[in-house]
N, C-alpha and C positions, 0 to 999 in steps of 0.2 A: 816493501821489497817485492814483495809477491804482486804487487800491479805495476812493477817496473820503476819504483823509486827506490834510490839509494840512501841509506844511511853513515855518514861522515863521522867517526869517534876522533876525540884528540885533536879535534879542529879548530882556533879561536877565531872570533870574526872581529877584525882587527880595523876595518873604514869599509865605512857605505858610501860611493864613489856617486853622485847627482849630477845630472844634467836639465836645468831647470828644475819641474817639480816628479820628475820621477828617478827614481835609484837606476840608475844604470849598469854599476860593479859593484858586488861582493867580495870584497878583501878578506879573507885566514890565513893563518900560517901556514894552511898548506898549499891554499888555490886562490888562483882569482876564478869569481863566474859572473859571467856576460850573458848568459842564455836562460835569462825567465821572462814570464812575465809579472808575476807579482812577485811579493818576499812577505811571508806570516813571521812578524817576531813576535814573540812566545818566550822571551825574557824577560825578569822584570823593570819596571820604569825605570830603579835608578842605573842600572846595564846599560838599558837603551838610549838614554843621556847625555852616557860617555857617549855616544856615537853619532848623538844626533841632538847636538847640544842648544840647538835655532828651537825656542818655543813655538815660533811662527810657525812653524812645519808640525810639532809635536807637541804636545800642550804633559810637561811633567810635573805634578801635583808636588807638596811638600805632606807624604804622608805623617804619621806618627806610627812606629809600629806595635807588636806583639810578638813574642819569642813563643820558639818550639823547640820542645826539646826532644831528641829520640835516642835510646837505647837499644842498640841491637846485641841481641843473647844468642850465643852459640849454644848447642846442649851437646853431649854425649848420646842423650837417651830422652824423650821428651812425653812425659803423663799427661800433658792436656789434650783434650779430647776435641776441644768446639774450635769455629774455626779466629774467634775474638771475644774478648770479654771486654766486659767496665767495670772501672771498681769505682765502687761508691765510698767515700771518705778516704780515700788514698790520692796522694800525690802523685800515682802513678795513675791516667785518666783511660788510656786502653792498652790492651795486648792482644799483637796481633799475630795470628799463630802458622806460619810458615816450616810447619815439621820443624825438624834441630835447630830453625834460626827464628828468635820471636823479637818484636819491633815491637816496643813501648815506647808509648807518647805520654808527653807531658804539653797540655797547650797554658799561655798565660804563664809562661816558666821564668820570668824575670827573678823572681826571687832566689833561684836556683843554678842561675849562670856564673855567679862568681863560685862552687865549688868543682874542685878538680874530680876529674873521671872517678881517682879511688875512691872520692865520696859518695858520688853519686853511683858507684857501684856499688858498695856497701848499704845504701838506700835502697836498690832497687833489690837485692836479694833480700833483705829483710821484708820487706811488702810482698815477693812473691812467697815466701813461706808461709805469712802470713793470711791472705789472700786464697793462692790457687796451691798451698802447699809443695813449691816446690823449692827443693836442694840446693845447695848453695852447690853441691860437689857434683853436681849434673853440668855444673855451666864450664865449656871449657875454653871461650873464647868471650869478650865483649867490644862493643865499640860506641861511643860517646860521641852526638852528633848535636851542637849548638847552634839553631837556628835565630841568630838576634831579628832579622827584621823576616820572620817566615809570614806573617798576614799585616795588613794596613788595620788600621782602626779603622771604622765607618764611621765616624762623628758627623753632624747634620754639617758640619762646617764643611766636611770636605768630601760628603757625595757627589754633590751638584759637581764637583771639578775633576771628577774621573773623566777623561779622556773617553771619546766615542771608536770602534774602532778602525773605522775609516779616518783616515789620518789628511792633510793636506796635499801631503807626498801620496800621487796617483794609486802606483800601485807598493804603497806599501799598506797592510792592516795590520794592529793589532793583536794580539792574545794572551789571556791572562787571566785572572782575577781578579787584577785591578782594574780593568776598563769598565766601562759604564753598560754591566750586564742588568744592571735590577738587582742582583742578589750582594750580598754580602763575601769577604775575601775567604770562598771555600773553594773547595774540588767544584763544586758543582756549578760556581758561577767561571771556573777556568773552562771544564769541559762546556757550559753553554758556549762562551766566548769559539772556543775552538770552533765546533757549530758552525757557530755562525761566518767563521772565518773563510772554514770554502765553500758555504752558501752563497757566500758574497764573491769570490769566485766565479760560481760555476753561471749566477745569475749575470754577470759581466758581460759586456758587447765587447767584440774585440774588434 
């Protein structure tokens, strides 16, 4: 925003309108827009799908996934000091320390998706007592966030078929974690991808 771009909240992007092999219109609920030149989606494959259902144009893999799981804790008053931990032999894998509001992850959490929030609140204060000794009566707020398909698998099967991300539609490119950065479905192979996305941009003849 500070270099003159707008951010849109509450927007869904409803058809991507083509003319031959480039996107012409951006359909949401709130706006049509007609004036770009490229379009970076930075949604995941199966989103962009619904919208761009022709493989021809878009090449969408048939991943397998991995869940994630996050809990966010409200505190009153909060004793931890560092800015994340790991715990080692706990089902809770980190916490991430945001003053009065901490984010615990759980990655690989299939086995934990079929319990309701009560339990798995009752889980996570029992580990933090245990753990980083903290109170069950510090926490005054939580909230239970079940990610079913948060990373793809990388199986040798289905490296080779991540999408590259220049796409066949001109100017549309990719970004994600699941396009074909080299790395594996983390932050670091999303932020490469981003990278590279207005690299590929800025290096563009118009």
């Amino acid at each position: 925003e500070k270099n003159g771009g707008c951010i849109t909240v509450y927007s869904q992007v409803t058809e991507m309108i083509f003319d031959g092999t480039s996107i012409k219109k951006i359909v949401t609920t709130k706006k049509v827009y007609e004036d770009f030149d490229f379009v970076i989606s930075a949604i995941p494959h199966f989103a962009l799908e619904k919208l761009i259902a022709d493989e021809s144009l878009v090449k969408n893999p048939e991943f397998s996934y991995s869940s994630i799981l996050n809990i966010h804790i409200w505190l009153s008053r909060n004793p931890l000091t560092k800015n994340f931990y790991g715990l080692i032999g706990s089902p809770i894998h980190w916490i991430f320390n945001k003053g009065t509001h901490l984010n615990l992850v759980i990655s690989d959490a299939d086995n934990l998706l079929n319990k309701n929030d009560d339990e798995l609140f009752e889980m996570v204060c029992s580990e933090l007592k245990k753990y980083v000794n903290l109170d069950k009566q510090l926490i005054t707020d939580y909230k239970v966030i079940k990610e079913k398909r948060a990373t793809f698998i990388p199986s040798n099967d289905i490296t080779s078929k991540r999408p590259l991300q220049q796409t066949k539609i001109k100017n549309l490119i990719l970004a994600g974690d699941w396009v074909d950065t080299g790395l594996p479905s983390t932050i670091e192979s999303a932020v490469k991808s981003g990278r590279e996305a207005t690299e590929r941009i800025l290096r563009a003849n118009y």
